[in-house]
Structures are given as C-alpha cells and as structure tokens.
C-alpha positions in Angstrom: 1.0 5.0 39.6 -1.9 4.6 42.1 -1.5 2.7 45.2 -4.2 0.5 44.5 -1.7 -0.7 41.6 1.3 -1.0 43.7 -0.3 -2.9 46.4 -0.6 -5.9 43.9 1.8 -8.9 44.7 3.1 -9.6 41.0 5.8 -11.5 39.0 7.8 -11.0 36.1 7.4 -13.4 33.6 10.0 -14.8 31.7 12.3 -12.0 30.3 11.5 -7.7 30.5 8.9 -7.2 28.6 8.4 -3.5 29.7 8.3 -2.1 25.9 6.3 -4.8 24.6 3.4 -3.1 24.5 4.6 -0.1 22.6 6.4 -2.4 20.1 3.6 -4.4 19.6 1.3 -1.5 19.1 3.3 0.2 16.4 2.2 -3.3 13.7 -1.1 -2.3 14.2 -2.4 0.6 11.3 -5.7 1.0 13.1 -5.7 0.2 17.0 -9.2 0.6 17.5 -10.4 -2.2 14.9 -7.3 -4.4 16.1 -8.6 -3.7 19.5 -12.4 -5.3 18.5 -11.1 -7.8 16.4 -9.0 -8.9 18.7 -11.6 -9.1 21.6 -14.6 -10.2 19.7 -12.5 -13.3 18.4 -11.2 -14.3 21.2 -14.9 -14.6 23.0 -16.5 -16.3 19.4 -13.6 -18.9 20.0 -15.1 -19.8 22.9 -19.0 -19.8 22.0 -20.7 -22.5 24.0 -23.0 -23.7 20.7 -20.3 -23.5 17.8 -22.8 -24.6 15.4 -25.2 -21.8 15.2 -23.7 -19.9 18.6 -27.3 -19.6 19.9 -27.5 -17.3 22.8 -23.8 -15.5 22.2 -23.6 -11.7 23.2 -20.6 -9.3 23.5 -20.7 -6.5 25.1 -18.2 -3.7 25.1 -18.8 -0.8 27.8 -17.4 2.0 30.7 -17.3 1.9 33.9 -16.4 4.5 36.4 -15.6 3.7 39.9 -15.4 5.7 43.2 -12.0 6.8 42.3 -13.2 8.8 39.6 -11.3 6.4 37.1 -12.7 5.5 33.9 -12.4 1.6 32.6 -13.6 -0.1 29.4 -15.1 -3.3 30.1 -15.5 -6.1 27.4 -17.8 -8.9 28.4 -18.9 -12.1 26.6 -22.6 -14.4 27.3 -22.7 -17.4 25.8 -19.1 -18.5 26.2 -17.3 -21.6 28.1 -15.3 -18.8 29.8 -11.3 -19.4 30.1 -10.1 -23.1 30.8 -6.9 -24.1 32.4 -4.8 -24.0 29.1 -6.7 -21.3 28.0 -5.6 -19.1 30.9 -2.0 -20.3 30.8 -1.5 -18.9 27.5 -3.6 -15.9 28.2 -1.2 -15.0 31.0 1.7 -16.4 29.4 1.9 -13.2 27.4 4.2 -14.0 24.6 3.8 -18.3 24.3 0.0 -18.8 22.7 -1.7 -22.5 23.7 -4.9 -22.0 21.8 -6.4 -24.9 19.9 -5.5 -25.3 16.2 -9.2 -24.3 15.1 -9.3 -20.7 17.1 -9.7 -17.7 14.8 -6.7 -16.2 16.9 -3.4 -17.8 17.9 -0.4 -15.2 17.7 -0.4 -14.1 20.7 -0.7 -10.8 21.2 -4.5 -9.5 20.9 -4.0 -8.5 25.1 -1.3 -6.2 24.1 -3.2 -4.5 22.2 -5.9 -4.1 24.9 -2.8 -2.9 27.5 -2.0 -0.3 24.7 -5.8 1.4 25.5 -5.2 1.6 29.3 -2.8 5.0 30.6 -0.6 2.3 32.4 -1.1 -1.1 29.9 -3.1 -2.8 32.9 -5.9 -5.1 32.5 -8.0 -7.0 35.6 -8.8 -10.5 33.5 -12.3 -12.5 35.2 -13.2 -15.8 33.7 -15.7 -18.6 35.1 -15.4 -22.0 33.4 -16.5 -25.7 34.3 -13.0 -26.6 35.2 -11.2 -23.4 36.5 -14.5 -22.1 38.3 -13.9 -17.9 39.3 -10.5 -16.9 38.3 -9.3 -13.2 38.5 -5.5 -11.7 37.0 -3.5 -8.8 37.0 -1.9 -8.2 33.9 0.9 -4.7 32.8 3.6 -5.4 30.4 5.6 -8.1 31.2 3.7 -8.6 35.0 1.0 -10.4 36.2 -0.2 -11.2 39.8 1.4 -14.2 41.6 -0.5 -17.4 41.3 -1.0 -18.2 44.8 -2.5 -14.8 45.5 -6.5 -14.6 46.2 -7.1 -12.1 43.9 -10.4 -9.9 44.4 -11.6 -7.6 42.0 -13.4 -5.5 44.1 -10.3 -4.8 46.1 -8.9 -3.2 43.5 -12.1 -1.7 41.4 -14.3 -0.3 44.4 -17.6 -1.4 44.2 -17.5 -4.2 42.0 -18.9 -7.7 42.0 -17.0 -10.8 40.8 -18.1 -12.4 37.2 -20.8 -14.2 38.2 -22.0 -16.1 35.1 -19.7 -18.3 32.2 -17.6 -16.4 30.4 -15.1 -13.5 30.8 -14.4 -9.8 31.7 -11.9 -8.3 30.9 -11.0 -4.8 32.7 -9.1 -2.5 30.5 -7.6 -0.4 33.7 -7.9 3.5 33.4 -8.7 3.7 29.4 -6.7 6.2 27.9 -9.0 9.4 26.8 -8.4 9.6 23.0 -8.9 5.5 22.6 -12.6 6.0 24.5 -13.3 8.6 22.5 -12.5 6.7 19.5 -14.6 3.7 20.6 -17.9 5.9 20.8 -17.7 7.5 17.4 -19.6 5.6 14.7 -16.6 4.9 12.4 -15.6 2.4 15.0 -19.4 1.0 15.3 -19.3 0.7 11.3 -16.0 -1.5 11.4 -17.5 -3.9 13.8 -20.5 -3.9 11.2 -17.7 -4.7 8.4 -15.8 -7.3 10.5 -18.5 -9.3 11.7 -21.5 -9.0 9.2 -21.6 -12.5 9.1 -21.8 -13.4 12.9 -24.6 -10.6 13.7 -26.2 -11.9 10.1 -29.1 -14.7 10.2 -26.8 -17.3 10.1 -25.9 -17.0 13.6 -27.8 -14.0 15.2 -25.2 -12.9 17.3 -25.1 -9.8 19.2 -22.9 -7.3 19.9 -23.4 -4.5 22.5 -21.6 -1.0 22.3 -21.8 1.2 25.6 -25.8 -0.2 25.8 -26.3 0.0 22.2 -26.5 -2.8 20.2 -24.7 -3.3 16.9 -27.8 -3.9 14.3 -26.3 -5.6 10.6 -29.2 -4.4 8.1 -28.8 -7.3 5.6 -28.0 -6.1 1.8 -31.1 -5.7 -0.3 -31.7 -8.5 -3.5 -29.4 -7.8 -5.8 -30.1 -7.5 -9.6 -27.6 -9.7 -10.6 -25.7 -12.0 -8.7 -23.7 -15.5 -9.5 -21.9 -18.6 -7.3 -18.4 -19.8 -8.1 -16.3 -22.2 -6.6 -18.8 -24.3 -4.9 -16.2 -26.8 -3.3 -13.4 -25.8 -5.5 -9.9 -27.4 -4.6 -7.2 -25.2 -4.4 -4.4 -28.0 -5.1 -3.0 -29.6 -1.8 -4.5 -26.6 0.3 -8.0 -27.8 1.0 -11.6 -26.4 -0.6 -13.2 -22.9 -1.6 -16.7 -23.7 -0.3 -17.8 -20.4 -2.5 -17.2 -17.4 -4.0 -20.8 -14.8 -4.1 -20.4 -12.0 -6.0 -23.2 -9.3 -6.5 -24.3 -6.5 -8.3 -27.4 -3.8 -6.9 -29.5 -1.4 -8.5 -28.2 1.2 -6.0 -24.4 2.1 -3.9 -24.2 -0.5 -1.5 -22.6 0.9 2.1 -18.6 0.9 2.5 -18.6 -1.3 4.5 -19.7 -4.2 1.5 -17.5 -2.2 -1.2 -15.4 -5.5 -2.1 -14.9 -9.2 -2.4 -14.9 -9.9 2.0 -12.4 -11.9 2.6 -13.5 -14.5 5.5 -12.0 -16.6 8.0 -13.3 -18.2 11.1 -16.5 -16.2 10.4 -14.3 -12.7 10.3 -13.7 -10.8 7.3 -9.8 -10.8 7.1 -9.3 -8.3 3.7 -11.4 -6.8 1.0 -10.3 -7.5 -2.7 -12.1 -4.2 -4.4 -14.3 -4.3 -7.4 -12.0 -2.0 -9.5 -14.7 -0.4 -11.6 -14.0 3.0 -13.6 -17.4 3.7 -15.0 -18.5 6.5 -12.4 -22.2 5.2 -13.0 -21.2 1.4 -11.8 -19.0 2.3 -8.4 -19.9 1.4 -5.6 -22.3 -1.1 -6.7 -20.5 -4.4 -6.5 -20.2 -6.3 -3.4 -19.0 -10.2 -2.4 -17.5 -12.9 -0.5 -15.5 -16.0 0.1 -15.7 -19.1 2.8 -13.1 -21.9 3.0 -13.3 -25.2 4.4 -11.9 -25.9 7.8 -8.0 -26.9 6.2 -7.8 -23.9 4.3 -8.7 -21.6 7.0 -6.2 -23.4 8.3 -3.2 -22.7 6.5 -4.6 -19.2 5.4 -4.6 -18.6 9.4 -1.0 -19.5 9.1 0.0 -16.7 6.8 -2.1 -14.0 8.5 -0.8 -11.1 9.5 -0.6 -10.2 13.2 -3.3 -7.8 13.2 -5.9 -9.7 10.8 -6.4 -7.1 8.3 -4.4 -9.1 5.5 -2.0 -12.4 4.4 1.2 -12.5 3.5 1.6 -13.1 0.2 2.2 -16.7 -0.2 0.6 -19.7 -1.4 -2.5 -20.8 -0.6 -3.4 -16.7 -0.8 -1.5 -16.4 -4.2 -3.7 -18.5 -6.0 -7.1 -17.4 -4.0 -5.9 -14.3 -5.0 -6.1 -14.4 -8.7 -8.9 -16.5 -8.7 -10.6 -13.9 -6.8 -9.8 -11.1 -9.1 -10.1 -13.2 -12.6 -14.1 -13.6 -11.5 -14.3 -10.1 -10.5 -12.7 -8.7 -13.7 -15.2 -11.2 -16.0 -18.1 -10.1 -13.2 -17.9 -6.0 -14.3 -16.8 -7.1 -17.9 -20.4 -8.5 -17.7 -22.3 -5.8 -16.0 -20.3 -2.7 -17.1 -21.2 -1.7 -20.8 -17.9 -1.0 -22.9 -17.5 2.0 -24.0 -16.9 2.1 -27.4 -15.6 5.8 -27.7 -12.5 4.4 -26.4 -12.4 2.1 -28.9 -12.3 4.8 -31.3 -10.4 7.4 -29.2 -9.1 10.3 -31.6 -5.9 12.4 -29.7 -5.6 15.1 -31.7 -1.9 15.8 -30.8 -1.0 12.1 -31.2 1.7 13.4 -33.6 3.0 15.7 -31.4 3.5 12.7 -28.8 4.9 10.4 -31.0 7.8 13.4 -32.2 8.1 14.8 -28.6 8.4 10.8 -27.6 11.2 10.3 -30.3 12.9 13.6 -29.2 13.8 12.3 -26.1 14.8 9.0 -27.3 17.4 10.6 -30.1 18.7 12.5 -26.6 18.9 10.1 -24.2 19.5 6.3 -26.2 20.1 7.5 -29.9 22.3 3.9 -30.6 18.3 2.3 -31.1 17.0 4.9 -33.1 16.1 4.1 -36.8 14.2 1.5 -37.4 16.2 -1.2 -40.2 20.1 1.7 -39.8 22.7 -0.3 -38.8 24.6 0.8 -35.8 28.2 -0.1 -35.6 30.2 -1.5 -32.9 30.2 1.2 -30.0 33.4 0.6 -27.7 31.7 2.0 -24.8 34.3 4.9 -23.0 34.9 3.6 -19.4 33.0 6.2 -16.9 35.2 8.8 -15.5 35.6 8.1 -11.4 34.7 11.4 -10.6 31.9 12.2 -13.1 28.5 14.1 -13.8 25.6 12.2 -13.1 23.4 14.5 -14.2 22.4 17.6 -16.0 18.7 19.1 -16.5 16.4 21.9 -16.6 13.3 21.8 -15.6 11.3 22.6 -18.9 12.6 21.8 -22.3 10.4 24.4 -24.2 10.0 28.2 -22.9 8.6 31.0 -23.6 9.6 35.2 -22.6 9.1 35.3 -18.5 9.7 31.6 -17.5 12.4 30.8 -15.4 15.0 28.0 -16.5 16.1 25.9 -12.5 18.7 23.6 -13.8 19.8 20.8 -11.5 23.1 18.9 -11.4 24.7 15.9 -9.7 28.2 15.1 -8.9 29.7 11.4 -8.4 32.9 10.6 -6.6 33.4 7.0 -6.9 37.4 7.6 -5.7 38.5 6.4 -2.6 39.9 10.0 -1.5 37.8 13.4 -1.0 38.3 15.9 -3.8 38.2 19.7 -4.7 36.8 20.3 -8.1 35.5 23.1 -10.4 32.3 22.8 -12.5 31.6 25.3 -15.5 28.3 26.1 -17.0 28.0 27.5 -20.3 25.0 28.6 -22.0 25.2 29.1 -25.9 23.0 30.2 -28.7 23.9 29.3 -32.2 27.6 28.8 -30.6 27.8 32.5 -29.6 28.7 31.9 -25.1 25.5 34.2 -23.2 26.2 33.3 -19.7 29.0 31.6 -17.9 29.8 31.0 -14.3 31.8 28.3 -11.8 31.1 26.3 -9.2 33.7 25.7 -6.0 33.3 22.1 -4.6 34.4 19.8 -1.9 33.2 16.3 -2.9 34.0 13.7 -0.4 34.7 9.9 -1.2 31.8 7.8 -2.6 29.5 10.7 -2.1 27.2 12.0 -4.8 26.1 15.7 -4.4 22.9 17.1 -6.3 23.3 21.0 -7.2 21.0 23.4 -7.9 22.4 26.3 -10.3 21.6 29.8 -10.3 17.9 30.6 -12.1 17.7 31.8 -14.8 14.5 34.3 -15.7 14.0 34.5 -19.7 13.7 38.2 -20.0 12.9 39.0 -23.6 15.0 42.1 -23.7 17.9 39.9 -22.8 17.0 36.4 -24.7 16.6 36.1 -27.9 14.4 33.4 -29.1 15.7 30.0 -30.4 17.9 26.8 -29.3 19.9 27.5 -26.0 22.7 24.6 -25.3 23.7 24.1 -21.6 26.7 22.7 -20.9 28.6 21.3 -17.7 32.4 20.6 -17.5 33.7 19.2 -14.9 37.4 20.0 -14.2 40.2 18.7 -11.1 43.5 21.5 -11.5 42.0 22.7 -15.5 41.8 19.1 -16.4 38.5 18.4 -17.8 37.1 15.2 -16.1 33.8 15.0 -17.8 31.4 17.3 -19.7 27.8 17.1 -20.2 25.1 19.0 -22.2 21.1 19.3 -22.6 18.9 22.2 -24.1 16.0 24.4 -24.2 14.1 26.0 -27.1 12.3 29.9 -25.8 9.9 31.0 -27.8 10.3 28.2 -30.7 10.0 24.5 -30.8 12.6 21.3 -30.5 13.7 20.3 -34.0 12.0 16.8 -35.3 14.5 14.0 -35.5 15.4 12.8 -38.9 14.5 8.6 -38.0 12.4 8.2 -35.3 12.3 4.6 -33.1 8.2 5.1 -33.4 6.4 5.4 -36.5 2.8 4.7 -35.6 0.9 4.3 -32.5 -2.0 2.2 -33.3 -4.8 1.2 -30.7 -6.8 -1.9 -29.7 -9.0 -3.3 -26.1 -8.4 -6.3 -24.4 -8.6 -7.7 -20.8 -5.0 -8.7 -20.7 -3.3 -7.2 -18.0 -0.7 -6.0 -20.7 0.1 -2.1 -21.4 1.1 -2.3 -24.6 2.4 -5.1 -27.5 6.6 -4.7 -28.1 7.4 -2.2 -30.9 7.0 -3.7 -34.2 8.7 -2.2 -37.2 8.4 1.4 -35.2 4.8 0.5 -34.4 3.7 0.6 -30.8 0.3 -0.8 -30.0 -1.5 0.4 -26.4 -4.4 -1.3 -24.9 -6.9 0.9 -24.4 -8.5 -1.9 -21.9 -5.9 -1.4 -19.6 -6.9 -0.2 -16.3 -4.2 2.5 -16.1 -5.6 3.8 -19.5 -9.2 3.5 -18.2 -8.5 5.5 -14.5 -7.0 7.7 -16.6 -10.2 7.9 -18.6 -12.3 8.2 -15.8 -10.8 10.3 -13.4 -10.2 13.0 -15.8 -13.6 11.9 -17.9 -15.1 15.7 -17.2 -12.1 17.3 -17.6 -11.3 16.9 -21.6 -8.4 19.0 -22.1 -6.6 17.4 -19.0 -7.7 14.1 -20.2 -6.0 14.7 -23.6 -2.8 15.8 -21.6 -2.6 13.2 -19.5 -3.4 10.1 -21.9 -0.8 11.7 -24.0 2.3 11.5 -20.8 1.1 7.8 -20.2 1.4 7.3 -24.4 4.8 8.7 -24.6 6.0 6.6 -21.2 5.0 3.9 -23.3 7.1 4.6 -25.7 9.8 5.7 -23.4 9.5 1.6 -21.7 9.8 0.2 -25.3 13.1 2.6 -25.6 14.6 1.7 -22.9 14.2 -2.3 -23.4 16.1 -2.3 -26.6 18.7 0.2 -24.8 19.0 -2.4 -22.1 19.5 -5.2 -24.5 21.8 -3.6 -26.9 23.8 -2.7 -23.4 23.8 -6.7 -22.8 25.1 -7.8 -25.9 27.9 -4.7 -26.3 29.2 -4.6 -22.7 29.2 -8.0 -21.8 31.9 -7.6 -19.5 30.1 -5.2 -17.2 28.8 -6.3 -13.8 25.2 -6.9 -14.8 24.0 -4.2 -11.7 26.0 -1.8 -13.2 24.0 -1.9 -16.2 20.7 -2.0 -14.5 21.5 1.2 -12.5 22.9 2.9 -15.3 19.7 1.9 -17.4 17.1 3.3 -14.7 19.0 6.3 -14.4 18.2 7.4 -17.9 15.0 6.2 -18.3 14.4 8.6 -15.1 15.4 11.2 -16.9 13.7 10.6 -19.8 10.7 10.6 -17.9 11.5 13.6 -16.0 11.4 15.1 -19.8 8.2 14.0 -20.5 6.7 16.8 -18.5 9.7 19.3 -19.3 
C-alpha cells in the first residue's frame, strides 16, 4: 500500500471487519448496477426539493492525479449534503441511522463502492447547514480518527475541497475491470432502466456519466393502454396508487420489457409480460407506485441489493395481483390461436401406449381401470439392495450401443464386499453374462456404469432382451432386479392400460391437466408450458410433435404416480411417511428417465 495511505491516522471500528467487503460483495449478482443503485439513492435521499427535486444532478466521473492513480468520483448538486446522523451511520459501517422514509437503509451500499477500489478505500466530502466541510477516510473496517483535520488534497494531489452542498465521494484507485465496466453502455442502459422515472418529466433529473449525460427518451403513445388499482388497499399494508400497463405498435427497448416494479422512485424488479406469440414479444410494457406505508413495509422485505423482495406478504399479494392483470392484459391483446384448440398429434396413440408401458413397468398395482387389486403385503426392502437398474434407450436398432447404469444401497451399519451379476436373455436363452467385485461402505450408495454394449447385427438377433441384476453377499442372493430393451422390434402393448383417452380443452387456469377420469386424462392446451412449447418449437414441426408428445406422456406419468402414492398411503400405513415420499420420487424419476429411452 502507498504511503500516502499509511500516513493516515485511523481507527478500527467496532469488531475486524477486514473481509467485510469481500463478503458483502459476493450478495451482489451484478456489482456495477448495485454500485449505481446504491449511489444514486443515497444522493436522491437527500434532494434539497423532495417534491419535484428541482435542480438535482449526479454525476459519476475519473480523475487521475499526479501519482498516475486513477479514481472514480461520484458527486451529487442539489442535495442537503451529509448531516450529523447522516455521517455517523455512514461511517458507522455496519449500524444504519437513516430516516424511516430513505430509499436505502441496510447498510451496506459503501461496501460495495470499497469493492470497486484495488485497496476498498474511499475519501467521503460532504458540506451541510449543520456539519459544514467534513472529509473521511474509509477501508474495510477503518476510518480516520475524529479528531484529525482531514485534507483531501493531502492525500489526492491537486485537489480542491467540496466547495458547494452535497457530497463526493472518492472511490480510491478504481480497480481496472470495474472502470471498464462503468464506460460500456450496458451499464449506461441500467441507469436508464433504474431511474426512468427520476430523469422522466416528473422530476427532470439528471445524471452525468464521465461528461455525458444520461438522456431517458420517453416511450411513444401506446395503442392500447389501461389503469388499475387507482388507490387500491392491499389489506392492513397501505395503498396501490396504480398499476399502468401498455401495449405498442412496435418492440419497446429492454429496458421497459416488464411490469417495473417501483419504490422510492427506483424500479426494484420487473414482473415480465410472458407472451408466446413471436408476433406480440416485446411489446408490452408497465408499472406500479405505492403509497408512502407500503413502500414502507415493501422496503422492509427488500433484498440487500434492491433488485427483488423476499417473498412475503405485502409482495405476495402485489404479486398475484400484478400477474392476474397482466395475464387478462395479453388474453386481451394476443389473438388465440385456434389451431391449438384443434391440435391433431398424429402419434397420440403411440403416446398414450408408450405412456401406459411405463406405468405396467414401474407402478402396475394402479393399472386397469375398474380390476380389483388385492391386498399387497409389501416385502420389507433388503438393507443392502439395488436401487437401480437402466439402460439408456428402451427401443434399439443394429449399431446402437446399450450404457446400462446401476446403483447400490448399503443401509447397514458395517462396510461390505458384495458380488453383482448381469444377465442378458433372449426368449430365456443367457447371451451375455459377467460380475462385478465391490466394496460398499456403510450408508453409502454407489452408482455403476456396466460395460457397453454395441448391438452388432451379426451378433444380436432382433427381439425382447431381458437385463437382469442380482445382487449376492457369499452366493446368497440379496436382491435382483430387471428392465429390457426391444432391437429392431417394438415393446409389446399392455393388455389394460391406466389411460384410455387423452382429450383436450384451453383455459387460463394455471392447471396442467384435470385428474384421470375413468382412464381419461384431459391437458390444457392454455397452459403456458404447453404454449412455450408451441412457440419455441412453432417452426420446427416435427420437433414440436416430439416434444408436445414427452410433456403429454409426463402428464400421464404425474397422474400415475399420484394414485401410486395414495395406494402406498393406505397399504403401508405403518411406514415413515418420508420413506414413502423418497421411494415415490425415485420411480417417478425413472419413469421419466424412460420417457426419452
């Protein structure tokens, strides 16, 4: 460190804070806009006219001194500058004081500033009505000792002392990638998309990057546009004042792509317009304001870095309101389109029978619709079992290569040796055969991947091929296991199937599908998985058809598994209710790791 530095008289305050900055730094997903939002809020706190902040300016810019060092410098015009309190909790660095109505308040917007300076060091200058000229050293957990006369120009050749109300703050030897990152126009844009409204005509601020200002070109009229809300109580929380939403003949920037959420005049979060017509994106755009007590309590559940809330109430139900209006808003605009209404898959049988397939494999106690099932006396697991067996496709043809996988549970208190056999059969005749050595320690599970096998058709013959897995301790078989694959020829249809009939209808409901019904399953064809679906893959038919048909036969797969889990409830009772949960998701895992098999 510089001499310059060294040469400063400090104090530590309150207990090491030497990795504070680092720690503090790591919440933050995007310095640089934590960095502006941070600043800019902290001087729009402070605006001398708070009504229409008439003559406030920010001003963020370098400055290199005789030594050849670079600093950032962030100014504000138009402010009260830093009061007594005000620099107490500023230089308190960990124990905020800032009135109840600030946009800030946690405490640690001048870490993040430390975090762009090579050695975390900021020189803070404020003037105010009742503090006149004040100047601090801040790094880490440091600052310079009250009763020091602190000169900025000792320490920054050249410079002169803040001379008007306001602040400066110094950010000490800027680190090269940060400035770098402050020029480029992403990080002009976010300034843009943070503080629209104060640079709009409501207030006319202005903001100042390295002798450039910041210009906000208003939205053009939109073609359709309504007001919700208008005063709107959001029970025992305080008021909406309104929600705007819009719609425009042409793509509005980014940077308005969303409901913006706002809070003491800064846009918080974005709810996005989820629109899957390619001819509609990009088109919407919107806002909120609250009252003063909701931005109150909202300010209370923000997150550190302002970029979202934690999802609690009041934001729950702002939430939902928000994205009720915005679903009706695009119902309005967007057209339905009624080819989905009258979608024709062409393989829908195929779905449905590869969809029952795995069903009869996995959970055949539900299958049959109106069979009666008796009373299974479920076989207590084995402590040292097979979790797992499966290959990675189901049907194969001459030249594929079958990569079976294989997991091993040890739920024994003591580490074991054990053997595990593979067969391979065809119309019961054995075609391949070998055995695994293993060392399996206590409470481990261990995933295997068996030897490959490449289909070559003068060695396979086409047809069924059963693989099966025994698991043996001294040739005592501990557990066994089994799945298949068909080369060259197709799985066998099961005799009862748990669907029948998929049958198809639209809605707005945020539901997938409606529960099986006499082995019908119907899918809503308005849901907005089914329509991303739709839309990403809209010019790409045959992978359209492939992949509506996965998320049909998941469907059906989720319906599966629900009556598996409930028979599960009522026939082993007795079971720790975890037990059955795990052992539930484990199947339907596999099951869905068939649906692409």
């Amino acid at each position: 460190m510089s001499n310059i530095l060294t040469d400063i008289k400090t104090e530590q305050i309150g207990a090491d804070l030497s990795k504070v900055v680092d720690r503090v730094s790591k919440q933050y997903d995007r310095p640089d806009i934590a960095f502006q939002k941070e600043a800019i809020q902290n001087s729009w706190d402070v605006r001398s006219d708070k009504k229409e902040g008439k003559e406030w300016l920010f001003k963020i810019y370098e400055y290199k001194d005789g030594n050849q060092k670079t600093h950032v410098v962030v100014e504000d015009f138009g402010t009260k500058g830093m009061n007594k309190e005000r620099w107490e909790a500023f230089s308190s660095l960990w124990r905020p004081k800032k009135d109840r109505d600030d946009a800030g308040g946690k405490g640690q917007g001048k870490f993040v500033l430390m975090n762009a300076s090579q050695e975390h060091v900021l020189f803070v200058e404020s003037v105010s009505d009742d503090a006149g000229y004040i100047c601090k050293f801040l790094q880490d957990g440091k600052k310079s000792r009250d009763e020091e006369n602190f000169q900025i120009f000792k320490h920054i050749p050249s410079v002169k002392p803040l001379e008007h109300k306001g602040s400066r703050i110094w950010v000490y030897d800027v680190r090269d990638d940060f400035l770098k990152t402050l020029h480029s126009e992403e990080f002009a844009d976010s300034i843009i998309e943070c503080w629209w409204q104060v640079l709009g005509p409501r207030f006319n601020g202005k903001i100042s990057l390295f002798d450039k200002e910041v210009v906000y070109k208003p939205l053009p009229s939109p073609t359709e546009e309504i007001t919700l809300f208008e005063n709107h109580q959001v029970d025992g929380f305080g008021r909406i004042k309104r929600l705007c939403l819009s719609f425009y003949a042409d793509k509005v920037p980014s940077a308005f792509d969303g409901v913006m959420v706002q809070r003491a005049n800064m846009m918080i979060v974005k709810i996005p317009f989820e629109v899957h017509d390619k001819e509609y994106q990009g088109r919407f755009s919107g806002y909120i304001e609250f009252d003063e007590t909701l931005e109150k309590e909202l300010k209370e559940i923000e997150r550190n870095d302002h970029c979202s809330f934690q999802y609690e109430s009041p934001w729950k139900e702002i939430k939902v309101l928000i994205k009720d209006e915005v679903s009706k808003f695009i119902t309005k605009i967007v057209p339905s389109k009624e080819q989905r209404k009258t979608i024709n898959i062409k393989n829908l049988a195929e779905v449905i029978q590869k969809a029952n397939q795995i069903i009869d494999e996995y959970c055949p106690e539900i299958l049959g619709g109106g069979t009666v099932v008796p009373p299974i006396t479920p076989r207590p697991k084995p402590p040292i079992r097979i979790k797992h067996l499966a290959v990675n496709k189901r049907e194969v043809k001459w030249g594929d290569t079958i990569k079976a996988t294989c997991g091993i549970l040890n739920t024994t208190s003591e580490d074991k040796k054990v053997s595990l056999n593979i067969e391979i059969k065809r119309l019961g005749a054995k075609v391949l055969e070998e055995e695994y050595s293993l060392k399996i320690k206590t409470s481990e599970s261990k995933p295997l991947k068996l030897t490959e096998i490449k289909l070559a058709q003068n060695k396979f013959d086409k047809g069924k091929y059963i693989v099966r897995a025994i698991l043996r301790e001294q040739r005592h078989d501990l557990d066994t296991k089994t799945t298949s694959f068909y080369l060259e020829s197709k799985r066998e249809p099961v005799k009862k199937g748990f669907i029948k009939e998929i049958r198809f209808y639209e809605s707005d409901e945020p539901l997938r599908n409606k529960q099986v019904k006499s082995g019908t399953l119907e899918i809503n064809l308005g849901h907005k998985d089914f329509a991303n679906i739709w839309s990403v893959f809209e010019e790409k038919p045959n992978i359209q058809t492939k992949q509506i048909g996965f998320f049909i036969m998941k469907l059906c797969l989720d319906e599966a598994v629900r009556e598996l889990f409930k028979l599960k409830l009522k026939d082993e009772s007795s079971k720790d209710i975890d037990d059955i949960v795990q052992e539930v998701k484990e199947i339907q895992d596999r099951m869905y790791y068939d649906v692409h098999a």
